[in-house]
KOLMI-377636 format. One record per residue: residue number from 1; residue in three letters; chain; z negated, y negated, x negated of N, C-alpha, C, O, CB in turn. Coordinates in Angstrom, 3 decimals, always signed. Glycine has a CB too. Layout:
N
{NUM "ala" "A" {Z Y X} {Z Y X} {Z Y X} {Z Y X} {Z Y X}}
...
//
This chain:
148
{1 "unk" "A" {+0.000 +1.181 -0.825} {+0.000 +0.000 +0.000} {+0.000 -1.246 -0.871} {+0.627 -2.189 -0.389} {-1.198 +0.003 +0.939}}
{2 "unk" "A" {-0.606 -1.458 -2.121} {-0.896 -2.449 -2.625} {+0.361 -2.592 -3.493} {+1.065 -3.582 -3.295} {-2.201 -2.419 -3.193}}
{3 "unk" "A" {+0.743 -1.636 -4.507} {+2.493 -1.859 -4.856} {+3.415 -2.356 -3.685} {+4.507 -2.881 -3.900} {+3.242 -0.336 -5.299}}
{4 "unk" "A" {+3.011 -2.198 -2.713} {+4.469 -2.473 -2.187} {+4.189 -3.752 -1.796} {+5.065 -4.551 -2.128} {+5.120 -1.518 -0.969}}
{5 "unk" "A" {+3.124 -4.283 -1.112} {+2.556 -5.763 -1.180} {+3.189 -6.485 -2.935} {+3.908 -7.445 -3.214} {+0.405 -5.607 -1.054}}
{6 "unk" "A" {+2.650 -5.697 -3.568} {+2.969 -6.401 -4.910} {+4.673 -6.341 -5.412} {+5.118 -7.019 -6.337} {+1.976 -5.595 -6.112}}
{7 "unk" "A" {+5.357 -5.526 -4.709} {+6.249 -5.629 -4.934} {+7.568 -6.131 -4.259} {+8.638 -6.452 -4.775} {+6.148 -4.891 -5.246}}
{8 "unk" "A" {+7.151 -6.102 -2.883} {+8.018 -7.559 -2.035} {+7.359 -9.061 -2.609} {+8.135 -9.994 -2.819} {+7.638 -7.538 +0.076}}
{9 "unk" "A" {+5.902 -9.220 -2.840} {+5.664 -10.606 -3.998} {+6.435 -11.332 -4.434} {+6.756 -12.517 -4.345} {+5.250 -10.421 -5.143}}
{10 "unk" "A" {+6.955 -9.669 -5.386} {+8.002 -10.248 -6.765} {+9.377 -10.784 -6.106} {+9.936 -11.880 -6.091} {+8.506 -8.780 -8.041}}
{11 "unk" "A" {+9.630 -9.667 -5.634} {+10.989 -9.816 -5.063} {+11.214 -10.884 -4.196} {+12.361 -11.172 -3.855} {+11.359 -8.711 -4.381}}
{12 "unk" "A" {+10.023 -11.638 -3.716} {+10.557 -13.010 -2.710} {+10.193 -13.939 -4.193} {+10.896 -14.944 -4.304} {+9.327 -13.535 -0.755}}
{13 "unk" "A" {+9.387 -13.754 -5.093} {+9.330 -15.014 -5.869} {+10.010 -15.198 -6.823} {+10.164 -16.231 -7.474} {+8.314 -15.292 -6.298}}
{14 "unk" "A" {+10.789 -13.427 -7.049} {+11.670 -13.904 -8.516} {+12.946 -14.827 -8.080} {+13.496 -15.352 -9.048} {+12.391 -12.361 -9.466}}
{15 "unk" "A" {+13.451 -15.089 -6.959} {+14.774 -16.170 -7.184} {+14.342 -16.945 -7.431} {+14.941 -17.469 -8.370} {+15.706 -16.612 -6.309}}
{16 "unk" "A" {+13.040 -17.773 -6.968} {+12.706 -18.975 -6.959} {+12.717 -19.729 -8.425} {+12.970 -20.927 -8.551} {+11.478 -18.965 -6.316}}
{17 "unk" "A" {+12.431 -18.918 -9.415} {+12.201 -18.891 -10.568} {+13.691 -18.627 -11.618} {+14.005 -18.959 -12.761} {+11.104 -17.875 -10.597}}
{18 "unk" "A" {+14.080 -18.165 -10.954} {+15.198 -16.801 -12.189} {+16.197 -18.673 -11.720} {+16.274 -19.555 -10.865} {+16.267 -13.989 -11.130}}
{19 "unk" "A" {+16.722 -18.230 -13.053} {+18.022 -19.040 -12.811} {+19.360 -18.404 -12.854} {+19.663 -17.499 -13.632} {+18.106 -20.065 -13.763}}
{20 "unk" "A" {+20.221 -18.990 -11.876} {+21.381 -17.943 -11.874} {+22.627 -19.030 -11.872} {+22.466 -20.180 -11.463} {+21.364 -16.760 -10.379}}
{21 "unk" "A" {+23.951 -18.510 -12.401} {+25.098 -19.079 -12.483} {+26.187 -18.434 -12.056} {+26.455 -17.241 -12.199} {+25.271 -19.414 -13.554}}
{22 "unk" "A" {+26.762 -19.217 -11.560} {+28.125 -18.598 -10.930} {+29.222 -18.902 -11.450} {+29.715 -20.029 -11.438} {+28.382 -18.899 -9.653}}
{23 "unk" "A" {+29.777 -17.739 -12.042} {+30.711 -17.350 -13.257} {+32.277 -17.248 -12.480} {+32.275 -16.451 -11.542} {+30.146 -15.653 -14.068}}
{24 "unk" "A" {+33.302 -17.784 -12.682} {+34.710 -17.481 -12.486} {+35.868 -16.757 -13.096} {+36.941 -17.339 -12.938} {+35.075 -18.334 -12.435}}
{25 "unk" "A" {+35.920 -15.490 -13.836} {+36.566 -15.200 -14.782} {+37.971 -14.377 -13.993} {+37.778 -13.644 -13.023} {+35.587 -14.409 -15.820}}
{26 "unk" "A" {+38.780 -14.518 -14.320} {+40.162 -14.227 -14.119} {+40.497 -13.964 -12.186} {+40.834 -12.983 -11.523} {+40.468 -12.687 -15.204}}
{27 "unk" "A" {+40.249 -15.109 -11.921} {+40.119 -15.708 -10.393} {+38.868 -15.231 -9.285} {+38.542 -15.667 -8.181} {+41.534 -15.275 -9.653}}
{28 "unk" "A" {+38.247 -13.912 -10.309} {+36.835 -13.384 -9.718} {+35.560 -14.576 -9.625} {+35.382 -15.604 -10.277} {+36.284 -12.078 -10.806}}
{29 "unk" "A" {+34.945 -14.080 -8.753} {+33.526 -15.131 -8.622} {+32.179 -13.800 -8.723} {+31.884 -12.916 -7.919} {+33.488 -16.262 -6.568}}
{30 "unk" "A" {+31.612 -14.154 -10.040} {+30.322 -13.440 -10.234} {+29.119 -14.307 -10.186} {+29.091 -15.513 -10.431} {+30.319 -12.737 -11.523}}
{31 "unk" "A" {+27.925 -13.389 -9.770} {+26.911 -14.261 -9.968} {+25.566 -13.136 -11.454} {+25.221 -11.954 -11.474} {+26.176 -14.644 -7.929}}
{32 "unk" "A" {+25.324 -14.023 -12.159} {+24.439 -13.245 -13.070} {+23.486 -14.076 -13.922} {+23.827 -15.235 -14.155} {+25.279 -12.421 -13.988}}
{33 "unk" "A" {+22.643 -13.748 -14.283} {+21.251 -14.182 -14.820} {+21.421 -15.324 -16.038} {+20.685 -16.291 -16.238} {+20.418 -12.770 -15.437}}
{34 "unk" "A" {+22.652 -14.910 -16.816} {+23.054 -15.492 -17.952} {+23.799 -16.841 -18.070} {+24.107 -17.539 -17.103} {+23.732 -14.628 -18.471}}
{35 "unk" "A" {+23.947 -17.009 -18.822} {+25.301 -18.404 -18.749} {+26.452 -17.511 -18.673} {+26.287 -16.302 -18.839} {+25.547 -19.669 -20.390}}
{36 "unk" "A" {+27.679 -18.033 -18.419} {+28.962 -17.499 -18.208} {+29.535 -17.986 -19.705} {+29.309 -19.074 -20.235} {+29.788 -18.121 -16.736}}
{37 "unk" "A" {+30.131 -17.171 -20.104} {+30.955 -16.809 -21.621} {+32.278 -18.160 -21.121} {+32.326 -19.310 -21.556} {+31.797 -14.463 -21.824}}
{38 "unk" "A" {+32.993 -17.665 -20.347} {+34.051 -18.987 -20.443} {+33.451 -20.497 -19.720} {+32.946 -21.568 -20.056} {+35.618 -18.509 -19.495}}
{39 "unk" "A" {+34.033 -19.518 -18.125} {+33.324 -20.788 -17.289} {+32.473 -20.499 -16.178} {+32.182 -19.427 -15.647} {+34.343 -21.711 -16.665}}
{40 "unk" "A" {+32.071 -21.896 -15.892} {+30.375 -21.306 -14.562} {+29.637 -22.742 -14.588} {+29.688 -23.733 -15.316} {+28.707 -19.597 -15.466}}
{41 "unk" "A" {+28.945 -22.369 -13.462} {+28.216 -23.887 -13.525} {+26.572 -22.758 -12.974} {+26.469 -21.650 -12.447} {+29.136 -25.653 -11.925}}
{42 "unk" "A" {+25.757 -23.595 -13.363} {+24.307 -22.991 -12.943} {+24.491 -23.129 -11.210} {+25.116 -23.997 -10.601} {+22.740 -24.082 -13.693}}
{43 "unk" "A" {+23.734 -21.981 -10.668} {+23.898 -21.731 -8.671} {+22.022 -21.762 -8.521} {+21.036 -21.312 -9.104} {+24.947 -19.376 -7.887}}
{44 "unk" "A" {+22.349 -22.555 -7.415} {+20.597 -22.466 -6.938} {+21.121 -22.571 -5.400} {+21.855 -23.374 -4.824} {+19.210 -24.073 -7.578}}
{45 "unk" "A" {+20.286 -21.185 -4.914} {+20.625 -21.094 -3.132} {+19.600 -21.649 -2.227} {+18.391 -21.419 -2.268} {+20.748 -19.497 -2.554}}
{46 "unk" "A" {+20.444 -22.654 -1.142} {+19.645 -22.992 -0.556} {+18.391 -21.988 -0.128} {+18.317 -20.761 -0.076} {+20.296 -23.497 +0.260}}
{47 "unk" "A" {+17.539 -22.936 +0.127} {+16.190 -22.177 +0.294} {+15.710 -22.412 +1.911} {+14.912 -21.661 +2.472} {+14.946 -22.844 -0.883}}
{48 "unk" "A" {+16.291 -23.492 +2.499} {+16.179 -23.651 +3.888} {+16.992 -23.485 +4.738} {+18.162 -23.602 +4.373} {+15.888 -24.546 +4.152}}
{49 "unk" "A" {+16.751 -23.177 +6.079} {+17.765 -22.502 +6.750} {+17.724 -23.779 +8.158} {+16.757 -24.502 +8.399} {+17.310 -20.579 +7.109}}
{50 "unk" "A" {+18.791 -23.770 +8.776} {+18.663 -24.631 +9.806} {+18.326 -24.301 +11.028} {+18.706 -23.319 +11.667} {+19.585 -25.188 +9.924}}
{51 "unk" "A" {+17.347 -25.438 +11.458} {+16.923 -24.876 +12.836} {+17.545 -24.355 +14.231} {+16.870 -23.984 +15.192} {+16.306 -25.684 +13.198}}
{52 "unk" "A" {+19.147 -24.399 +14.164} {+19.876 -23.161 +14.980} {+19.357 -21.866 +14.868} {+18.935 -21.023 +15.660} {+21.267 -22.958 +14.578}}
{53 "unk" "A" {+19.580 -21.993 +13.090} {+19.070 -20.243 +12.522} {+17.928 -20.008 +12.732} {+17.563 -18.843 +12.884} {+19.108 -19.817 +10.991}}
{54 "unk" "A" {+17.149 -20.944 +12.788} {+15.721 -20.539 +13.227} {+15.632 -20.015 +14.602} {+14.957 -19.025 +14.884} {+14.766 -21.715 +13.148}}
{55 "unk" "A" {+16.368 -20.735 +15.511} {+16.034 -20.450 +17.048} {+16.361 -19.339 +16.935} {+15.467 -18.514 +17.121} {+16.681 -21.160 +18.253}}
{56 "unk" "A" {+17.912 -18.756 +16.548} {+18.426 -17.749 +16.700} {+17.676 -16.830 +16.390} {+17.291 -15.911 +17.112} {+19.388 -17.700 +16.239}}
{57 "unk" "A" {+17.300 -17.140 +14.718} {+16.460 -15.455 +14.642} {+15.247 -15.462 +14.907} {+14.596 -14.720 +14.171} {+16.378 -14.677 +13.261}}
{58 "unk" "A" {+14.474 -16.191 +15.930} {+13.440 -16.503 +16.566} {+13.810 -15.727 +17.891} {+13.056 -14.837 +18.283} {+13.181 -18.035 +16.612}}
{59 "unk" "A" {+15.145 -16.101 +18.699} {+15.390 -15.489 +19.985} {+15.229 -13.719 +19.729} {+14.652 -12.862 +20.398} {+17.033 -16.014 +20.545}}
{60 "unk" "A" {+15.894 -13.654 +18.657} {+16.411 -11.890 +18.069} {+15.047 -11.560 +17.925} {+14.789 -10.503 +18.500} {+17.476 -11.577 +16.312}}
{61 "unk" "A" {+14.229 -12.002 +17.452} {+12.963 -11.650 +16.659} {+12.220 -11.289 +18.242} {+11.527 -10.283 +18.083} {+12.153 -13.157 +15.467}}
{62 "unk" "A" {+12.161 -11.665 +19.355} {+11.897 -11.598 +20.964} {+12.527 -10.460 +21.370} {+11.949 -9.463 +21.802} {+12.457 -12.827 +21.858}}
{63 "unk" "A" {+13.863 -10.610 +21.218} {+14.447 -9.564 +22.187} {+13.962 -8.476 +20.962} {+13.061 -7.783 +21.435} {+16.401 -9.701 +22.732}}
{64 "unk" "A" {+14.153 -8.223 +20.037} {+13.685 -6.792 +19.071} {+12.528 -6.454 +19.500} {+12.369 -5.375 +20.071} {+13.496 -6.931 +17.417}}
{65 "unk" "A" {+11.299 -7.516 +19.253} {+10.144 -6.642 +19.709} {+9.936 -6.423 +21.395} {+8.903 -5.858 +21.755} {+8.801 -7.343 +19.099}}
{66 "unk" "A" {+10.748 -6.794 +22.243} {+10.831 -6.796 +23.562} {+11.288 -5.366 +23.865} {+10.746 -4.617 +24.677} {+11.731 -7.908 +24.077}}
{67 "unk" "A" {+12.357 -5.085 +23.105} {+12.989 -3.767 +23.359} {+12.368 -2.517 +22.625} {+12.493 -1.321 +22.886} {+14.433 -3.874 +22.962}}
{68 "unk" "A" {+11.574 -3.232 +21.504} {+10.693 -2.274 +20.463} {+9.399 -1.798 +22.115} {+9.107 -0.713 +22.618} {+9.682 -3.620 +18.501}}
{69 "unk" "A" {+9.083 -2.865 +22.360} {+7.928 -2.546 +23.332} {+8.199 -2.077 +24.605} {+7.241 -1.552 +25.172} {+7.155 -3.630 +23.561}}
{70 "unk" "A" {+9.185 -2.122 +25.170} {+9.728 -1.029 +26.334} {+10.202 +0.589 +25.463} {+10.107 +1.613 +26.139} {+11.432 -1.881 +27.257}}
{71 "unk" "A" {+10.552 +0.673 +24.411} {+11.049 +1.850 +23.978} {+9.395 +2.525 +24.032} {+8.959 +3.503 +24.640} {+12.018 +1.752 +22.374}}
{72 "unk" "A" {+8.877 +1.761 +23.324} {+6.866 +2.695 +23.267} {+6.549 +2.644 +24.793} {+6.420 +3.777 +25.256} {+5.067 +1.453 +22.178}}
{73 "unk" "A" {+6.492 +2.292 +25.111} {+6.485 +2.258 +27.011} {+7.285 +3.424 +27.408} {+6.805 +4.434 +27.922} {+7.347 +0.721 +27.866}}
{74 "unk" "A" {+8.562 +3.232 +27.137} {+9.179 +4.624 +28.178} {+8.403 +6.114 +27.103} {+7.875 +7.077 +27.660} {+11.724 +4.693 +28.185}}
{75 "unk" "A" {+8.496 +5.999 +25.715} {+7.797 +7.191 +25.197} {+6.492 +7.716 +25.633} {+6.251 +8.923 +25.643} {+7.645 +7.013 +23.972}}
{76 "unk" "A" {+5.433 +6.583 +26.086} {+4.215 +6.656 +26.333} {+4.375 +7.486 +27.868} {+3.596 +8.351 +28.268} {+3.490 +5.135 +26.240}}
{77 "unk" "A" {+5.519 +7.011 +28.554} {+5.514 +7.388 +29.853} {+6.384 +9.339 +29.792} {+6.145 +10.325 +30.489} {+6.530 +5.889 +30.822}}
{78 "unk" "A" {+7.119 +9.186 +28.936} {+7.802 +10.976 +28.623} {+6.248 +11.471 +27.701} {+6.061 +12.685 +27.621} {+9.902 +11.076 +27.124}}
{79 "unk" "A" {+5.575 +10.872 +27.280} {+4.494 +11.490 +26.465} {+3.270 +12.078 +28.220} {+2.838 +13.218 +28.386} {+3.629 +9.836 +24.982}}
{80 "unk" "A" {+3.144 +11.423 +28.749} {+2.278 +11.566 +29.783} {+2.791 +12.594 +30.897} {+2.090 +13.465 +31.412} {+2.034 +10.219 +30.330}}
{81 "unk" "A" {+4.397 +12.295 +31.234} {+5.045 +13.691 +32.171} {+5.003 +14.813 +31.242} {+5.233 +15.877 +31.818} {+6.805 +13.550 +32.748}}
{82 "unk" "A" {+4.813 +14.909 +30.153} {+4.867 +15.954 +29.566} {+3.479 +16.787 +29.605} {+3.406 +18.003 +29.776} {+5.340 +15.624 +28.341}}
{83 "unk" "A" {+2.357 +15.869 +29.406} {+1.501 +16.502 +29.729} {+1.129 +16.882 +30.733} {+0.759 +18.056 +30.769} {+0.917 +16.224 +29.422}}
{84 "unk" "A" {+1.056 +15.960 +32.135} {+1.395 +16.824 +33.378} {+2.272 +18.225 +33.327} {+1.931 +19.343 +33.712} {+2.155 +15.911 +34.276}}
{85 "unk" "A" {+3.088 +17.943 +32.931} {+3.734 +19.891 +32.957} {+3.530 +20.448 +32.232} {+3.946 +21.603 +32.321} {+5.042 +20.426 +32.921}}
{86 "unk" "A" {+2.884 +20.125 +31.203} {+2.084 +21.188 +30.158} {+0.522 +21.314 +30.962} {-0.158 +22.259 +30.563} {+1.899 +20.397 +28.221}}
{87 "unk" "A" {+0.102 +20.721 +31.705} {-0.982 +20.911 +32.298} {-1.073 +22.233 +33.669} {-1.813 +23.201 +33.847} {-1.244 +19.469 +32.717}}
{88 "unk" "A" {+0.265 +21.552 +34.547} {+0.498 +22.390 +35.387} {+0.952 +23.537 +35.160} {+0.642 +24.417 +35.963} {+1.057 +21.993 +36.053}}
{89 "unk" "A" {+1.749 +23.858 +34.101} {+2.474 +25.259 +33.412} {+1.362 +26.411 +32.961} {+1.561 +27.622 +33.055} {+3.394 +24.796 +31.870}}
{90 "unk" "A" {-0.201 +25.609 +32.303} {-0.969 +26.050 +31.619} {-2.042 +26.684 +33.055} {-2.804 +27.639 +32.907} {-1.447 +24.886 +30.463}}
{91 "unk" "A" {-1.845 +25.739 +34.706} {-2.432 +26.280 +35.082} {-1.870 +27.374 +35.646} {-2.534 +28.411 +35.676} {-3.008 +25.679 +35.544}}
{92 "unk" "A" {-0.354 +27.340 +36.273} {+0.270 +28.507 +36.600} {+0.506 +29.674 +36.269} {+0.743 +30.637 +36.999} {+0.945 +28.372 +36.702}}
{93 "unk" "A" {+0.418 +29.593 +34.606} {-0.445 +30.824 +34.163} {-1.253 +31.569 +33.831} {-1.160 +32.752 +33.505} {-0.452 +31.079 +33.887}}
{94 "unk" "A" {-2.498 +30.588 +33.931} {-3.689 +30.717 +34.049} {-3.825 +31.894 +35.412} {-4.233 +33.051 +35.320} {-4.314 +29.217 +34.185}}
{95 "unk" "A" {-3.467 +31.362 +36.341} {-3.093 +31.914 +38.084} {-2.546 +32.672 +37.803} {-3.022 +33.684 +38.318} {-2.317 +31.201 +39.236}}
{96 "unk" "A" {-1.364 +32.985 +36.983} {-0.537 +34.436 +36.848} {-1.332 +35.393 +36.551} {-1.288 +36.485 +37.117} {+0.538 +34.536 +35.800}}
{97 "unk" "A" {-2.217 +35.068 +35.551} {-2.890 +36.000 +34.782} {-3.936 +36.459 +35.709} {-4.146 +37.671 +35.726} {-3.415 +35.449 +33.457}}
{98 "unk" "A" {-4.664 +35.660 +36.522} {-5.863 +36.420 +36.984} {-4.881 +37.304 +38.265} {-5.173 +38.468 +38.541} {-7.406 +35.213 +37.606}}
{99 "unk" "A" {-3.913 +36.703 +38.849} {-3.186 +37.571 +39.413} {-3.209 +38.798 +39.218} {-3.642 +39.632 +40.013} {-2.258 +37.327 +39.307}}
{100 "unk" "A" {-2.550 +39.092 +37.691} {-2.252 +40.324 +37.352} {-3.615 +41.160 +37.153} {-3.574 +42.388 +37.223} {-1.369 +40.267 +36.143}}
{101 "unk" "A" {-5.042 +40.355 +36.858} {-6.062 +41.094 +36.387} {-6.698 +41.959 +37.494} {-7.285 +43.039 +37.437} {-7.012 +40.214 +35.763}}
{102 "unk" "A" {-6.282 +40.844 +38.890} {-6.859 +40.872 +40.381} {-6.156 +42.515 +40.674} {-6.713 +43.466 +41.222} {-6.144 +39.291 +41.633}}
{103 "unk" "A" {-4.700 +42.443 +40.077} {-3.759 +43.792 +40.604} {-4.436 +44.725 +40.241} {-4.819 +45.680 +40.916} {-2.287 +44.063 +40.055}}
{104 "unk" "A" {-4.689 +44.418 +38.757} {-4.979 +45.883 +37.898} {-6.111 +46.404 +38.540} {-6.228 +47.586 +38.862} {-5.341 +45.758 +36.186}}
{105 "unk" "A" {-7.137 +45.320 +38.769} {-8.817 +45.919 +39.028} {-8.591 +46.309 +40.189} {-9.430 +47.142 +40.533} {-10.240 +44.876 +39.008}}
{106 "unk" "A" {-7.472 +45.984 +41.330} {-7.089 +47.117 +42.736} {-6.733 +48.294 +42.345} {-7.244 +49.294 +42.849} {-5.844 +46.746 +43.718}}
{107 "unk" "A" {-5.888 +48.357 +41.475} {-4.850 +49.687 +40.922} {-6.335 +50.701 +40.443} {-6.544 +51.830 +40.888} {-3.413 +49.127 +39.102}}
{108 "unk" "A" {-7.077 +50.101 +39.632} {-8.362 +50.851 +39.209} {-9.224 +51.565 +40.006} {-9.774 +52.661 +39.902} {-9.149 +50.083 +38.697}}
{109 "unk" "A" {-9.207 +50.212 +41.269} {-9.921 +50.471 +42.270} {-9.882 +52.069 +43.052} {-10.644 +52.960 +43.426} {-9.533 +49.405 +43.088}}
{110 "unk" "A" {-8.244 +51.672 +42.987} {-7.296 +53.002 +43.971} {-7.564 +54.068 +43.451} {-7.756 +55.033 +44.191} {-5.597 +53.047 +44.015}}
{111 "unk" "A" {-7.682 +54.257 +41.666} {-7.522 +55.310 +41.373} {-8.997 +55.712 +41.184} {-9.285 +56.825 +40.743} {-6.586 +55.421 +40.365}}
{112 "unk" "A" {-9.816 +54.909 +41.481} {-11.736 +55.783 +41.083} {-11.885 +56.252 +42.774} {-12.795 +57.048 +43.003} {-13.716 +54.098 +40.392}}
{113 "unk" "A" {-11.095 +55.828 +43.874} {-11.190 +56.522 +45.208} {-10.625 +57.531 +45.285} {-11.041 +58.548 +45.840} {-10.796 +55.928 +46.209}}
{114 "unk" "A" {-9.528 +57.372 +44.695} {-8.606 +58.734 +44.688} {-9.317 +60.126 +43.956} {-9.198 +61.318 +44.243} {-7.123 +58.359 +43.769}}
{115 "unk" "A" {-10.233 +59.320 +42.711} {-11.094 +60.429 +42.156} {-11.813 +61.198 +43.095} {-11.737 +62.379 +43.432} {-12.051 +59.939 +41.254}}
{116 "unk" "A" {-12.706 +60.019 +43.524} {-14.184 +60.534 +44.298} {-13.546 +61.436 +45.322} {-13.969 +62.590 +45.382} {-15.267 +59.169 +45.152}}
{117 "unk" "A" {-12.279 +60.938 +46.390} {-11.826 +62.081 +47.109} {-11.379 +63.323 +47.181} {-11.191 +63.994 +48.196} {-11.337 +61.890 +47.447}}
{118 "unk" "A" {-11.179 +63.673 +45.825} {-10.410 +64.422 +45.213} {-11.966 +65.546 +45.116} {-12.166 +66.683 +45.545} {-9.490 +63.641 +43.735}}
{119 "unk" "A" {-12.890 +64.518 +44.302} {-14.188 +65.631 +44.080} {-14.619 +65.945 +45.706} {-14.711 +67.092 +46.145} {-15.787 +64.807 +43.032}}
{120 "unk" "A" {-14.874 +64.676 +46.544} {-16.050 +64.979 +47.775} {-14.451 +66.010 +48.017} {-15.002 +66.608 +48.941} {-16.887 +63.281 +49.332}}
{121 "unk" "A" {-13.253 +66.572 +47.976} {-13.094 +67.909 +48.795} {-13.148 +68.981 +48.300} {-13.305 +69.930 +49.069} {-12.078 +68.068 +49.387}}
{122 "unk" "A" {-13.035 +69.257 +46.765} {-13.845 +70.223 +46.467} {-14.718 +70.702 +46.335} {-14.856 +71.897 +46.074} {-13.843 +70.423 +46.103}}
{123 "unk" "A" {-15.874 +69.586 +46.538} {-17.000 +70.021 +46.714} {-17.526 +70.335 +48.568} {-18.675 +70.541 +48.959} {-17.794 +68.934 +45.884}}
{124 "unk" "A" {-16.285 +70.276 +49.394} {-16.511 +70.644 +50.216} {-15.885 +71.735 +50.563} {-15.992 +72.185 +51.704} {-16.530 +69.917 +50.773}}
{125 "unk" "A" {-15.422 +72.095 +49.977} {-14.692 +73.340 +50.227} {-15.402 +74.462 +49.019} {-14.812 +75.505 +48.735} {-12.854 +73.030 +50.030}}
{126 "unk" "A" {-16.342 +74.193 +48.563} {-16.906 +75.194 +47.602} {-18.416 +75.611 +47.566} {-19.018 +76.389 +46.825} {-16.623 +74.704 +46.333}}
{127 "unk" "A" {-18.943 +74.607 +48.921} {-20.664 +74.941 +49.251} {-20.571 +76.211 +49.206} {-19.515 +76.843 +49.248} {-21.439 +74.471 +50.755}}
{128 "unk" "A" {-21.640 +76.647 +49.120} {-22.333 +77.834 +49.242} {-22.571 +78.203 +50.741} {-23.561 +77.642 +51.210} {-23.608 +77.720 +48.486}}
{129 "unk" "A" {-22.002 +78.883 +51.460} {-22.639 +79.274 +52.852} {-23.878 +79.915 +52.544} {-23.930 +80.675 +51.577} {-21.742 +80.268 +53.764}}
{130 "unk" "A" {-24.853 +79.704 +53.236} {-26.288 +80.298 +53.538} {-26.182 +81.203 +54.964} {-25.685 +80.555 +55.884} {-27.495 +78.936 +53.733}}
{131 "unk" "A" {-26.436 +82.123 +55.190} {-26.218 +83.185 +56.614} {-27.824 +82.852 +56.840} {-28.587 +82.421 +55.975} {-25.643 +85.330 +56.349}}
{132 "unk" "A" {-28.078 +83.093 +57.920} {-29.240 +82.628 +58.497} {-29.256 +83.833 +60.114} {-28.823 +83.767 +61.264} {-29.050 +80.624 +58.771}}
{133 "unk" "A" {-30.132 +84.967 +59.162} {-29.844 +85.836 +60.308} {-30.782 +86.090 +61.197} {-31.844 +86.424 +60.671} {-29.453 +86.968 +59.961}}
{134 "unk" "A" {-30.787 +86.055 +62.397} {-31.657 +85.611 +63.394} {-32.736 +86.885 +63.660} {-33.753 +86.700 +64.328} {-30.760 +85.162 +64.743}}
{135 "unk" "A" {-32.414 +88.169 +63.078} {-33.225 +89.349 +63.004} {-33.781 +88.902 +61.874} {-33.404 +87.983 +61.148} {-32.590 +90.771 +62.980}}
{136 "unk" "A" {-34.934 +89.789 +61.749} {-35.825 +89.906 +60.850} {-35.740 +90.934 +60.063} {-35.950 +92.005 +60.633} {-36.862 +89.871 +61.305}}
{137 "unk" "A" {-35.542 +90.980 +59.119} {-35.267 +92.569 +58.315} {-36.926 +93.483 +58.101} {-37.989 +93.395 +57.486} {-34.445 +92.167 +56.291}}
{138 "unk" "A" {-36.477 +94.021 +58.718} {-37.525 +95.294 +58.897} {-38.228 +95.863 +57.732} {-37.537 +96.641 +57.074} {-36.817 +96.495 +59.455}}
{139 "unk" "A" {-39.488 +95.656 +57.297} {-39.900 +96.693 +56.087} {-40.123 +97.512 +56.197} {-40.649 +97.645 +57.302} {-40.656 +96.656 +55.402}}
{140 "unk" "A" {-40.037 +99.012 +55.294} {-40.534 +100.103 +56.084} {-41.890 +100.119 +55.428} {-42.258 +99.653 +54.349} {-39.658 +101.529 +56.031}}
{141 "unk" "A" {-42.581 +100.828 +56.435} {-44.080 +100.801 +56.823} {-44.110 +102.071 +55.584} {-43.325 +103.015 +55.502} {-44.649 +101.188 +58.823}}
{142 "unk" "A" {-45.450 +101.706 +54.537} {-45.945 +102.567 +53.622} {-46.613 +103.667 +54.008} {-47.716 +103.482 +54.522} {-46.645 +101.993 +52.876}}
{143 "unk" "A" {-46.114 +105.056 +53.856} {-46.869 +106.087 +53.845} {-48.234 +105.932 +52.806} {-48.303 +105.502 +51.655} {-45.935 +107.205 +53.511}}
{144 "unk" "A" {-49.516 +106.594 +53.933} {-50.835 +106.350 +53.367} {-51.016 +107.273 +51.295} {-51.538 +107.066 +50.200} {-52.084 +107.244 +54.901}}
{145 "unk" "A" {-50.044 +108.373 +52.115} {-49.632 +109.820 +50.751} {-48.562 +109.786 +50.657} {-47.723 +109.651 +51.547} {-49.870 +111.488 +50.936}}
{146 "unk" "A" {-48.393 +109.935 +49.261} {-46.718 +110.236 +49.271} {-46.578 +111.786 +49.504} {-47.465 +112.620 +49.687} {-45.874 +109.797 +47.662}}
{147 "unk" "A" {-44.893 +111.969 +49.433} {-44.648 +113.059 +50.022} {-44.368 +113.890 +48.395} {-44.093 +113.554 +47.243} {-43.343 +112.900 +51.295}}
{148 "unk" "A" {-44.586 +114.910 +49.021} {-44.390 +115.787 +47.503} {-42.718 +116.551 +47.722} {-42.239 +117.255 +46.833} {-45.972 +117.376 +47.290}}
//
């Protein structure tokens, strides 16, 4: 930051200083630091500009940052729809997703019923019958002696 401060400095103060001449050699027009070898007369450029040029690049200097400041305006405004649909996109799949989680944990659902039904009929079809017989089974009565 500070070179370049220091170095537009130079560059606006070295004309002010430098002396320059404007050289004519074989119907060419040069300008250079030195005296001219044949012919040349010393050049010093105006340094003031007239107040047309002022208005003018006063008007330009308006409309540039006028149009500089609608261009950050319409960006600020594509920067903000963008986040709206990066917002809404982020929730729609947010929603997709529990969608799909909502499916799966039915699909899970289906298949731990499908289990249990599967067991409660074999286990109904495999009780044990108990007979429950309404006579009494008879003991036979002990001889007092046995028999030889």
């Amino acid at each position: 930051m500070r070179i370049g401060i220091i170095l537009i400095f130079f560059l606006l103060i070295s004309p002010t200083y430098a002396e320059m001449y404007k050289c004519t050699e074989n119907g060419q027009i040069s300008y250079q630091d030195k005296p001219c070898k044949t012919s040349g007369t010393e050049f010093t450029p105006s340094k003031d500009i007239s107040a047309e040029q002022q208005q003018s690049a006063a008007n330009k200097l308006e409309s540039d940052l006028a149009i500089r400041n609608e261009q950050k305006r319409l960006a600020k405004e594509a920067r903000d729809k963008e986040r709206v649909i990066q917002a809404q996109e982020d929730a729609a799949n947010a929603a997709y997703k529990k969608a799909q989680a909502i499916e799966e944990q039915a699909k899970q659902t289906a298949r731990q019923a499908e289990a249990l039904e599967k067991s409660n009929d074999y286990y109904q079809n495999t009780r044990p019958y108990y007979v429950i017989n309404p006579k009494p089974i008879a003991k036979p009565i002990p001889t007092p002696f046995p028999r030889k």
